[in-house]
C-alpha positions as CSV (number, residue, x, y, z in Angstrom):
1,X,197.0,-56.6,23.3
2,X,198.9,-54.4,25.5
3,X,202.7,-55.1,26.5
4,X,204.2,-53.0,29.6
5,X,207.7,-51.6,28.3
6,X,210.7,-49.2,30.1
7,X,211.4,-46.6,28.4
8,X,214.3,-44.4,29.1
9,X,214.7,-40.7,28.8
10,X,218.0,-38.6,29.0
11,X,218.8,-35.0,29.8
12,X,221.8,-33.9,30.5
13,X,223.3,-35.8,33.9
14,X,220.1,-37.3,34.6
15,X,218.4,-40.5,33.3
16,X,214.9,-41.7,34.1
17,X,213.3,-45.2,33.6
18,X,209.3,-45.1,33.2
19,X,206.9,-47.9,33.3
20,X,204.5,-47.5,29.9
21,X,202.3,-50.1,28.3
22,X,202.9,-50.4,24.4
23,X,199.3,-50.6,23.0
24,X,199.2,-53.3,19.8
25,X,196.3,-52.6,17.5
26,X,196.0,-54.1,13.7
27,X,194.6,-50.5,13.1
28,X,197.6,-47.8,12.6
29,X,200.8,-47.3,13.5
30,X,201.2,-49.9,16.6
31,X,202.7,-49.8,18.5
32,X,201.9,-47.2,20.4
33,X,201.9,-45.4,23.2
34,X,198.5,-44.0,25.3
35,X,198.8,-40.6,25.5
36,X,198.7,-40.8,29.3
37,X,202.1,-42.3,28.5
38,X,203.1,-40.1,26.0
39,X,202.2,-36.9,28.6
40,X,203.9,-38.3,31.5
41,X,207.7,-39.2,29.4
42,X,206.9,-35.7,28.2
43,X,206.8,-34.0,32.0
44,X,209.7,-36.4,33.1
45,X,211.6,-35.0,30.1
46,X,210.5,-31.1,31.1
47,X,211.5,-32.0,34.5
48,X,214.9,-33.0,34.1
49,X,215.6,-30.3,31.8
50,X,214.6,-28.1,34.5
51,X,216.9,-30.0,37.1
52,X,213.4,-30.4,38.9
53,X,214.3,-33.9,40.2
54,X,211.4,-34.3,42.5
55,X,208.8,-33.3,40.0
56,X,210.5,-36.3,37.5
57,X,210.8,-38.5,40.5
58,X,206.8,-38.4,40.8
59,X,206.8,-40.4,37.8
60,X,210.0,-42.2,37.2
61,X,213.4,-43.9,38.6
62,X,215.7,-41.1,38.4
63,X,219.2,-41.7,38.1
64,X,222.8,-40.2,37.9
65,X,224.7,-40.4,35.1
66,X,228.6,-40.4,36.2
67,X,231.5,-41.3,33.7
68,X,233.6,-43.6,34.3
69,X,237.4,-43.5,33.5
70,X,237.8,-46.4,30.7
């Protein structure tokens, strides 16, 4: 059974929300991610590292990250 999932990655002043399905198996360590999944958050990750916000946009929501006075 596979469940779709967010996950959210973080570098720096940038956030990004991908789409990923969590695979369940009875087998291993579920659960898991493909590794389709596991390569793209790993791009997205590279690319907002690299400030390359349309590369991480090609795969993700990309988002600000602003303080706010408390």
């Amino acid at each position: 059974m596979n469940k779709g999932q967010i996950k959210l990655v973080h570098k720096g002043e940038y956030a990004a929300e991908l789409d990923v399905e969590l695979i369940e198996s009875p087998e291993g360590w579920a659960p898991y991610l493909s590794l389709d999944d596991a390569r793209k958050l790993d791009r997205v990750r590279e690319a907002l590292r690299r400030g390359d916000l349309k590369q991480a946009s090609k795969f993700a929501r990309v988002y600000r990250l602003m303080p706010i006075p408390a």
